[in-house]
C-alpha positions as CSV (number, residue, x, y, z in Angstrom):
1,X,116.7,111.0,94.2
2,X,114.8,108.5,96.3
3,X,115.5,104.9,96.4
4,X,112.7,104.3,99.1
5,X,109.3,105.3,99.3
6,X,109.9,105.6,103.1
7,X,111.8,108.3,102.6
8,X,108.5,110.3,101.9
9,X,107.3,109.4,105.1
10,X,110.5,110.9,106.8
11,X,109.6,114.1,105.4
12,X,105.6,114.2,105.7
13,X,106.3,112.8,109.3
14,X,109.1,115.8,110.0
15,X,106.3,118.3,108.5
16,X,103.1,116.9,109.5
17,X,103.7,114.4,112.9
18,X,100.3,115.1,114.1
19,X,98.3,115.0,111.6
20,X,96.0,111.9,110.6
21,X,98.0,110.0,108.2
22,X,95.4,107.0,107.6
23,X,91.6,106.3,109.5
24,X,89.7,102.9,109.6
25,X,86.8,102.6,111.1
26,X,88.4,101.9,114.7
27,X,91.4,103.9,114.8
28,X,93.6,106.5,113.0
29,X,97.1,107.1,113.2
30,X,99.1,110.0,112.7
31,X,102.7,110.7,110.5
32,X,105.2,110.3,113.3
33,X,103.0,107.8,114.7
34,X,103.1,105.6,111.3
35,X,107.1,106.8,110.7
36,X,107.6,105.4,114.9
37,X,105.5,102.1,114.5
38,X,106.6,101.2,110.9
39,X,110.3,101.5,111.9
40,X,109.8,99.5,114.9
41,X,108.7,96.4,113.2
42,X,111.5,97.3,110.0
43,X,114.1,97.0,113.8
44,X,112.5,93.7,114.4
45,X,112.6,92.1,110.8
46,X,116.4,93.9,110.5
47,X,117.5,91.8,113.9
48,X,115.8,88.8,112.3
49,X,119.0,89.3,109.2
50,X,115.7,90.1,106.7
51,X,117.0,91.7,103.8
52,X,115.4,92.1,100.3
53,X,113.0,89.0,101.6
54,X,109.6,88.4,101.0
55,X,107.1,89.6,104.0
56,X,103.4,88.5,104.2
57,X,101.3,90.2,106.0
58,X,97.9,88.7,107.2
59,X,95.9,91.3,109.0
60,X,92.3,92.5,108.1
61,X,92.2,95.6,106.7
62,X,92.8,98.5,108.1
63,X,95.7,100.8,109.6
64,X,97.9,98.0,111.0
65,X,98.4,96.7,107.2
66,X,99.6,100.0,106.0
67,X,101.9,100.4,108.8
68,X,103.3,96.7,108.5
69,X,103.9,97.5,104.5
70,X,106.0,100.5,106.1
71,X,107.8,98.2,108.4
72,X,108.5,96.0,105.8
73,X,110.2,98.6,103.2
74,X,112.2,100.5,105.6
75,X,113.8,97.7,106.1
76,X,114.0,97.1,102.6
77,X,112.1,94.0,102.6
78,X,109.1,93.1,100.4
79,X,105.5,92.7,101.1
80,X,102.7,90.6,100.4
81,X,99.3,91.0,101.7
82,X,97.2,88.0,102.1
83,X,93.5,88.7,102.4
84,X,92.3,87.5,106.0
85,X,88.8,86.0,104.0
86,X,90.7,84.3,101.2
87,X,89.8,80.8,100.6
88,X,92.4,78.0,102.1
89,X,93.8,76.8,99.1
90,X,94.7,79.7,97.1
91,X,96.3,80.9,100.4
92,X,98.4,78.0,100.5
93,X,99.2,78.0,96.2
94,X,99.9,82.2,97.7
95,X,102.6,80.6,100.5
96,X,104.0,77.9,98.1
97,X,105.0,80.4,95.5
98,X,105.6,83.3,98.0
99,X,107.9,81.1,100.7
100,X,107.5,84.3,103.1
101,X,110.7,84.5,105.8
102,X,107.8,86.0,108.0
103,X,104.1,86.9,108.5
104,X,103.2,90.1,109.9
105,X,99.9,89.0,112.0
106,X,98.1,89.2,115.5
107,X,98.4,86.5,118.0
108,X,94.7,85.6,117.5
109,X,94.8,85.6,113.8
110,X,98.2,83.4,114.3
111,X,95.9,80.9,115.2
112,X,93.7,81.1,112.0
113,X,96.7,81.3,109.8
114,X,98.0,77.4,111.5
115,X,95.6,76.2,109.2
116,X,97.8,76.9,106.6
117,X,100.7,75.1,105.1
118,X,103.3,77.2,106.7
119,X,106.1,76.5,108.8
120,X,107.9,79.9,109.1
121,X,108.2,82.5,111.7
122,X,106.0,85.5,112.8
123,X,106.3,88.9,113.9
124,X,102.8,89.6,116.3
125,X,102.3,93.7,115.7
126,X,101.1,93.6,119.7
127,X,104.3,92.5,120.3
128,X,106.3,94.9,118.5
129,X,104.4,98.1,119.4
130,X,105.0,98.3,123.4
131,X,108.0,99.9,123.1
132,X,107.2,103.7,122.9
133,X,111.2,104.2,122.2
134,X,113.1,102.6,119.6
135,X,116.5,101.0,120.6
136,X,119.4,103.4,118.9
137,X,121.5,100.5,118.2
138,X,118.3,98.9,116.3
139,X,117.6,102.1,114.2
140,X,121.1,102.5,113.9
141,X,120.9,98.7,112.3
142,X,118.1,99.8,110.1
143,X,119.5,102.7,108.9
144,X,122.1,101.2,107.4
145,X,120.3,98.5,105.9
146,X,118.0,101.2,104.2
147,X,121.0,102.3,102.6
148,X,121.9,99.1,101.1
149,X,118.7,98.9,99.0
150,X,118.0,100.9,95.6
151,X,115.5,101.7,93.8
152,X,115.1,98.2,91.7
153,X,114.6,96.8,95.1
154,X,111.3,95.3,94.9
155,X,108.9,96.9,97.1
156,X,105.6,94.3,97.0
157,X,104.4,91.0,95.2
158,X,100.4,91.0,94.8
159,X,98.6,87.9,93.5
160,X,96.5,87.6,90.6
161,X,94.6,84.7,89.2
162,X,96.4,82.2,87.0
163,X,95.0,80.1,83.8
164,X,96.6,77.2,85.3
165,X,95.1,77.7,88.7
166,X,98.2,78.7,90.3
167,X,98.0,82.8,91.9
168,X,100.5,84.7,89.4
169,X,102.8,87.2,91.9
170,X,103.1,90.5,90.0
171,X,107.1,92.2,91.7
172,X,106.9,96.0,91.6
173,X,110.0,97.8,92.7
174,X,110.2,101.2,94.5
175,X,111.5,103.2,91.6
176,X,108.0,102.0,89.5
177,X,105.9,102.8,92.6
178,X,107.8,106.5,92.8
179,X,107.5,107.1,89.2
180,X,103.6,106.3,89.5
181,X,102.8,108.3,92.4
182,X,104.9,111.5,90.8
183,X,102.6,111.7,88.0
184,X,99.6,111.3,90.2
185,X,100.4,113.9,93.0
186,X,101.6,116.0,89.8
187,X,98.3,115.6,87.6
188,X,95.8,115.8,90.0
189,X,97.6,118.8,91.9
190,X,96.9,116.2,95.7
191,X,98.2,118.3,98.9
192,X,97.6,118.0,102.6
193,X,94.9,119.8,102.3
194,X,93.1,116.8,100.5
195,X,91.6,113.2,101.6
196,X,91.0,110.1,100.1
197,X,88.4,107.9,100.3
198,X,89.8,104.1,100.1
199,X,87.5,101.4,98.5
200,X,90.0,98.9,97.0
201,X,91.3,96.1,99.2
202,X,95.1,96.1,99.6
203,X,95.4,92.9,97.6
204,X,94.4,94.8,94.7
205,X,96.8,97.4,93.0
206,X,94.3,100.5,92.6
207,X,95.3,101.2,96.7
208,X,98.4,102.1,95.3
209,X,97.5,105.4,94.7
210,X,95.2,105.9,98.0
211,X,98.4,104.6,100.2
212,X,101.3,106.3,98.2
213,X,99.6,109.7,97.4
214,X,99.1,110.0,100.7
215,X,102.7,109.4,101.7
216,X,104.0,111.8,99.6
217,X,102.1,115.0,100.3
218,X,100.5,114.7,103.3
219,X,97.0,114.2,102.5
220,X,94.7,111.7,104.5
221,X,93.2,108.3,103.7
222,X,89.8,107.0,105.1
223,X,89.5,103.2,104.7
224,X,86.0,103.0,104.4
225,X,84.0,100.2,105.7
226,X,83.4,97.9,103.1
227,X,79.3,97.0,103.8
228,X,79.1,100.6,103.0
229,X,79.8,100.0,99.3
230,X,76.1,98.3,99.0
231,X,74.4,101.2,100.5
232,X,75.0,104.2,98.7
233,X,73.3,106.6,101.0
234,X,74.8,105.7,103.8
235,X,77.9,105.6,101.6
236,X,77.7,108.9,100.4
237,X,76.7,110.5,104.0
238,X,80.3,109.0,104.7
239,X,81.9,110.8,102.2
240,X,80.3,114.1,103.4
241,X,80.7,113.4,107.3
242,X,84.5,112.7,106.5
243,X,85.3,115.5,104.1
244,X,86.8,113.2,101.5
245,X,88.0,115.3,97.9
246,X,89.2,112.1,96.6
247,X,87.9,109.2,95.6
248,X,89.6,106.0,93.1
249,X,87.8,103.3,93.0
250,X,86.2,100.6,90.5
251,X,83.7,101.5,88.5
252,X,81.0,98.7,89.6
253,X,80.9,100.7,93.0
254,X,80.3,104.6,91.1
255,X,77.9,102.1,89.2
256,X,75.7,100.9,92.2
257,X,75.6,104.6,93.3
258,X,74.2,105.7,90.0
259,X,72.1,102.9,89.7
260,X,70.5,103.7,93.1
261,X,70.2,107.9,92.7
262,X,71.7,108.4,96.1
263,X,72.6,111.6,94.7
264,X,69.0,112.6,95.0
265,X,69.8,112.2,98.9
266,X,73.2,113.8,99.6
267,X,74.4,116.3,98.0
268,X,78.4,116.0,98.2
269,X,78.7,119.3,95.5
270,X,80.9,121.1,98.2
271,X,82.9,117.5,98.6
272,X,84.1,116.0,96.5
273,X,86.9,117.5,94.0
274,X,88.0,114.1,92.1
275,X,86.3,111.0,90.5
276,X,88.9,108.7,88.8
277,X,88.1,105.1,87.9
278,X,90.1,102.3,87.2
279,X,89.7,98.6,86.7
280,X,87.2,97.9,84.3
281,X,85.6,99.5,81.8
282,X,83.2,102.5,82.8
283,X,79.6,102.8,81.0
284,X,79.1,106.6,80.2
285,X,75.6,105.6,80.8
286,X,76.8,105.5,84.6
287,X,79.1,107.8,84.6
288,X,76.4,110.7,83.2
289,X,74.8,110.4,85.8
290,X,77.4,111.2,88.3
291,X,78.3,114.5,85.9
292,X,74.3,115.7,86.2
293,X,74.7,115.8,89.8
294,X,78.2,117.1,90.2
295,X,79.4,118.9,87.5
296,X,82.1,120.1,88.5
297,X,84.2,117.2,89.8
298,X,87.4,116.8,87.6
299,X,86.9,112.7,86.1
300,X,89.4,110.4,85.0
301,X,89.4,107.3,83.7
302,X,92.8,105.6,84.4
303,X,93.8,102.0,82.8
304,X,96.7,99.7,83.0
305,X,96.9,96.0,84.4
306,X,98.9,95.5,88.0
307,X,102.0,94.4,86.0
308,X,102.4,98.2,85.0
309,X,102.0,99.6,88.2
310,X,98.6,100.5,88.3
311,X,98.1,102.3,85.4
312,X,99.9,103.3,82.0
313,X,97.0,105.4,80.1
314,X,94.9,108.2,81.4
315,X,91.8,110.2,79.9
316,X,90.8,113.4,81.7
317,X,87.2,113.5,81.2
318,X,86.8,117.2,79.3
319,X,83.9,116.6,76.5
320,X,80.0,115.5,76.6
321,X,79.4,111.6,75.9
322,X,76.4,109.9,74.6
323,X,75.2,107.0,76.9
324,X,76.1,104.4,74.3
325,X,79.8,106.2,73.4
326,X,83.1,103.8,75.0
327,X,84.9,106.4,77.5
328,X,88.9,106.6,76.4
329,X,90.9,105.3,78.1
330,X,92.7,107.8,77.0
331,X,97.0,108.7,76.3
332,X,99.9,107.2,77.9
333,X,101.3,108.7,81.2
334,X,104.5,110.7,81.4
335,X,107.7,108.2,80.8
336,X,105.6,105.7,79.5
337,X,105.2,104.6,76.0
338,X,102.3,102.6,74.8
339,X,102.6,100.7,71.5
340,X,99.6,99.2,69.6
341,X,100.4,96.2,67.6
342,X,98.7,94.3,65.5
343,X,99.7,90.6,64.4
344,X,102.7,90.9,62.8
345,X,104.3,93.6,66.0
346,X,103.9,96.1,63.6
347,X,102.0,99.3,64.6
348,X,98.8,99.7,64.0
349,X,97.3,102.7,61.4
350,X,94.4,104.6,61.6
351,X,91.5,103.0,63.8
352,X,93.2,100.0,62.7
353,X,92.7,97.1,66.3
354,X,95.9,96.0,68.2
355,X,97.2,95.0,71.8
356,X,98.3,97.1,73.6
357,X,101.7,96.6,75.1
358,X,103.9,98.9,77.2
359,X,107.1,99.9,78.0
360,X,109.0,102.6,80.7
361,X,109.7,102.7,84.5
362,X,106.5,101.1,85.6
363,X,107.2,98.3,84.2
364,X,106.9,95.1,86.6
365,X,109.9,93.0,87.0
366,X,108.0,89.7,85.8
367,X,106.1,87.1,88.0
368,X,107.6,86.1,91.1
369,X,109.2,82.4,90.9
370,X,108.1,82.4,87.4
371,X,110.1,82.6,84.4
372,X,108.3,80.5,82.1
373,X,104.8,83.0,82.4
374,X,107.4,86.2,82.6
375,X,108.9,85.3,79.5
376,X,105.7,84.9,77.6
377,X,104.1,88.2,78.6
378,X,107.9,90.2,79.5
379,X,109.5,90.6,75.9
380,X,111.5,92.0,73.7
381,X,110.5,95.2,71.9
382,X,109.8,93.9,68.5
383,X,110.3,97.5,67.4
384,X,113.9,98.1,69.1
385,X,116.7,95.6,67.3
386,X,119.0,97.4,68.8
387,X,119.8,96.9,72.2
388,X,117.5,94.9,74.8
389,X,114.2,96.6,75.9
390,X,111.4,95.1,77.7
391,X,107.8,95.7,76.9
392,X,104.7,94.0,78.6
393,X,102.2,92.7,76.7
394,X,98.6,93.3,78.2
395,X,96.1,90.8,76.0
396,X,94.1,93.9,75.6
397,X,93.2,94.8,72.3
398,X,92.2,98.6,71.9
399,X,92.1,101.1,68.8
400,X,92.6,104.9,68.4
401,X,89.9,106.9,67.6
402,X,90.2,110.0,65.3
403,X,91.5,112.0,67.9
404,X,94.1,110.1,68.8
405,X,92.9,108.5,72.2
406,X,93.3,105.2,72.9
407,X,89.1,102.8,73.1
408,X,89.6,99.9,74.7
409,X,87.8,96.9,72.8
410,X,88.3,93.3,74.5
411,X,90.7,91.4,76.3
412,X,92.9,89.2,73.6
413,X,92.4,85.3,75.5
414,X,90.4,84.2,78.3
415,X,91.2,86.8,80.9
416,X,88.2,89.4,82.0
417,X,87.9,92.2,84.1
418,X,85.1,91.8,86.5
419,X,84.6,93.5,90.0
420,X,87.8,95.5,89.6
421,X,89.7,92.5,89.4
422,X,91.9,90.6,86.6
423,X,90.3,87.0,86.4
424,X,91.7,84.4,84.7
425,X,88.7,82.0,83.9
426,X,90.7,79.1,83.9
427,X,90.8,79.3,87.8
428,X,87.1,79.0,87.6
429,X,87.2,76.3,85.3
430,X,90.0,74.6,87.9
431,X,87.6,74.9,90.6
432,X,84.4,73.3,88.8
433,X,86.2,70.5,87.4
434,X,87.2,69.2,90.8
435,X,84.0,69.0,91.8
436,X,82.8,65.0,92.0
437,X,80.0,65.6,89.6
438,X,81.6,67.4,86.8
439,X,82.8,66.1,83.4
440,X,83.5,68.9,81.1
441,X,82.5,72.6,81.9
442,X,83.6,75.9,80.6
443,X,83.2,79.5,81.2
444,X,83.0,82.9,79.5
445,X,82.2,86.2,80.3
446,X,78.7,88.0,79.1
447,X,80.4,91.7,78.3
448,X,77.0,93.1,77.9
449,X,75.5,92.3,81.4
450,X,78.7,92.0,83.1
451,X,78.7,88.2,84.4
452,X,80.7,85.1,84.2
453,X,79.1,82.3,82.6
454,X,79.8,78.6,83.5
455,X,78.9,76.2,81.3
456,X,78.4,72.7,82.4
457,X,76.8,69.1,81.1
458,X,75.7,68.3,84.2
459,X,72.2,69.6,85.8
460,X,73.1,71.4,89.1
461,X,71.7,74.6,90.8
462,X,74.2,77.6,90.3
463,X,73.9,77.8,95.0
464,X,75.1,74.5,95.0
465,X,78.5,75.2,92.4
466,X,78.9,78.2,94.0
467,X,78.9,76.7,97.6
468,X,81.4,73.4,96.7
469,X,83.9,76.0,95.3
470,X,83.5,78.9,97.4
471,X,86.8,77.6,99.3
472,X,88.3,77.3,96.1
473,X,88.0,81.0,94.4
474,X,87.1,84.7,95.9
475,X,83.5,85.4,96.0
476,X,84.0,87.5,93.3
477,X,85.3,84.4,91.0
478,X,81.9,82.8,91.6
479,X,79.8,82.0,88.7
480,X,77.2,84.5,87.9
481,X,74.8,82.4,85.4
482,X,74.8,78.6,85.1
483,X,73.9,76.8,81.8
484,X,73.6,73.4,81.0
485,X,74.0,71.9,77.6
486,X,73.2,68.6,76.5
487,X,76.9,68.1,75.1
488,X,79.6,70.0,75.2
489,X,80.2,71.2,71.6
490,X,84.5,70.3,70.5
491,X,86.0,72.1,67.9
492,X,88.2,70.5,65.3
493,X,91.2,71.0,68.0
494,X,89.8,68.7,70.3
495,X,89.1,71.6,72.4
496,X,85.7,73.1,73.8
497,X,84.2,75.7,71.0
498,X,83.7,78.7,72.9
499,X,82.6,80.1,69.7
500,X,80.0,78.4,69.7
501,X,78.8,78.9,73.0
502,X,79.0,82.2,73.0
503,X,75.9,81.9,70.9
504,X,74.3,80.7,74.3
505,X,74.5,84.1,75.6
506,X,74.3,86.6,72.2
């Protein structure tokens, strides 16, 4: 039993110390390089007394952040990656909440991080990796400390939006991460013999698999470079030149790829071996067109919110759909249960719709700092009287079909998934309003063309909203589509009737 994911890397290092552990575009490092560098800096946060603390690391992405995450759980510590392009404030709501003991950074990116509210110490990686032999009385140190932790120990906190404005910190612990990455290597049958092709940043939780996977068994990771993801060829000519099997990523990127019939320019049939998606919701439209050219990739459509670990549900994709037809999301994983409930936390019958709430190993441990959000969305199993069990509950309301798999239909409130990423539009809505010339405003999301929708009273160009709050929100939180209305319509609540504006974009 493990009660460390660096314990993998012990063994892939012991069986694999040369070989190329994880590439980004200007180096690559190898097992026993990763397993040497990663304990150097867990020596340097044990001597600092670090135990079980919270770590944020603030490095752009790339091989350095994957080996600080190492550093930081063998020496069971917890991290926390912090985008290097993420706006000011939402860094500094991220530090408040967070309270880090340290941040993992560069000596010249120090310097960008003093903006910041932070008063705290730092570990500089240039510093830590001259040493081409660890101290024995330092590993000695960490060893022992390694053997402190267990499993429950958390193992990272990643940030997603908040309705209030404030970044939520998700806490997943080592046992949910091993759990997760079992059923993956398991599943998808991953060896050393395959690669992965990395598109998701490491804020977001779909790297989990990319990072983890590759731990495990051996395999290889290629961060790819990120303007690659708006040119398909040369994105696909990557994938070729690189040998990458593997590939997870959102669906807006396969999207961009289909929309663009790069396929018609590289052919990647002696590639790639795996397609699987997670995120937000794949069009078969899309995705058909990624089956014409290579039939025989094995797909997969995984789903599940970052509070479960990356995923919960999982459809194989083994039948013929029409362009209009919703892809399952499928059945639950191994040692996870998935109930569907409908108002009254009963479960739902026949194609009856319900949310869809979760419970098992991959469970998060709640919100970070947070009980008051944990305890709305962390609760008891309304169908267990018996003894306490925790379930999460998503917001998503799905259905089963007549086969028994699990359509995905909307979210329950005001949360979307756009870009791959969990939004809360009340962070939007946050932003706007603190803009001098806004009164009311109010946003939605248009399902059908996949854009977020601000509403406003106020006549101002959608450059110049987008511009005043682009240090406010990630690019990707930026309005799509502004509309102005001549009064904002109230409901008999007092509140804004997004029922009624909804009709604005029907």
């Amino acid at each position: 039993m493990k009660a460390n994911v660096t314990y993998w890397l012990d063994e892939t290092a012991k069986r694999f110390p040369d070989k190329t552990a994880y590439a980004d575009a200007k180096k690559e490092i190898s097992f026993g390089e990763l397993r040497h560098q990663a304990r150097a800096i867990a020596c340097e946060l044990t001597e600092k007394g670090l135990f079980k603390k919270p770590v944020a690391v603030f490095l752009e992405k790339g091989v350095d952040v994957l080996t600080s995450f190492m550093g930081a759980a063998y020496s069971c510590n917890f991290y926390s990656p912090i985008d290097v392009d993420m706006p000011g404030s939402r860094v500094n709501k991220i530090l408040e909440v967070l309270e880090p003991a340290v941040v993992i950074t560069t000596a010249s990116l120090r310097e960008v991080f003093s903006q910041y509210e932070y008063q705290g110490e730092f570990l500089l990686l240039e510093e830590v990796l001259t040493s081409e032999k660890l101290d024995t009385e330092k590993e000695e140190a960490l060893e022992a400390a390694r053997k402190r932790g267990i499993d429950t120990d958390l193992l990272y906190v990643l940030f997603t939006s908040g309705s209030t404005g404030v970044p939520k910190g998700v806490t997943i612990n080592h046992r949910a991460v091993i759990d997760y990455i079992d059923w993956v290597t398991e599943t998808f049958e991953i060896t050393e013999q395959d690669s992965f092709g990395n598109q998701a940043p490491f804020y977001f939780d779909n790297s989990i698999l990319d990072i983890y996977s590759t731990l495990k068994t051996g395999a290889t990771t290629y961060i790819i470079p990120k303007n690659l993801f708006a040119q398909p060829v040369p994105l696909l000519e990557y994938l070729r030149e690189k040998k990458i099997n593997t590939i997870f990523w959102v669906p807006s990127a396969l999207i961009v790829v289909a929309k663009l019939k790069a396929f018609r320019n590289v052919d990647l049939s002696d590639t790639l071996r795996r397609v699987l998606f997670c995120g937000e919701v794949m069009p078969n439209k899309q995705l058909n067109v990624w089956r014409k050219f290579l039939p025989d990739v094995q797909y997969a459509n995984l789903y599940g919110p970052t509070e479960i670990t990356d995923a919960c549900t999982y459809y194989i994709v083994d039948r013929e759909f029409a362009d209009e037809e919703p892809l399952p999301i499928g059945i639950p994983m191994p040692n996870t249960d998935i109930l569907v409930l409908n108002e009254k936390d009963e479960p739902v019958t026949g194609e009856e719709p319900g949310e869809l709430c979760v419970r098992g190993t991959s469970l998060s441990m709640g919100y970070y700092k947070n009980p008051e959000k944990t305890r709305e969305a962390f609760v008891q199993n309304p169908l267990n009287q018996a003894v306490p069990e925790q379930i999460y509950r998503t917001g998503d309301i799905v259905k089963y079909n007549e086969r028994g798999e699990i359509i995905y239909l909307s979210r329950k409130d005001f949360q979307i998934k756009h870009m791959g990423h969990r939004i809360e539009l009340g962070e939007i809505e946050t932003a706007v309003s603190s803009l001098e010339e806004i009164t009311l405003c109010c946003c939605l999301y248009d399902e059908k063309r996949h854009k977020i929708v601000l509403f406003i009273e106020e006549t101002l160009e959608k450059a110049y909203i987008n511009e005043k709050i682009s240090h406010l929100v990630p690019e990707y939180m930026l309005p799509d589509k502004v509309i102005t209305v001549e009064k904002m319509p109230i409901n008999a609540n007092g509140k804004i009737d997004r029922v009624k504006l909804k009709e604005y974009i029907s």
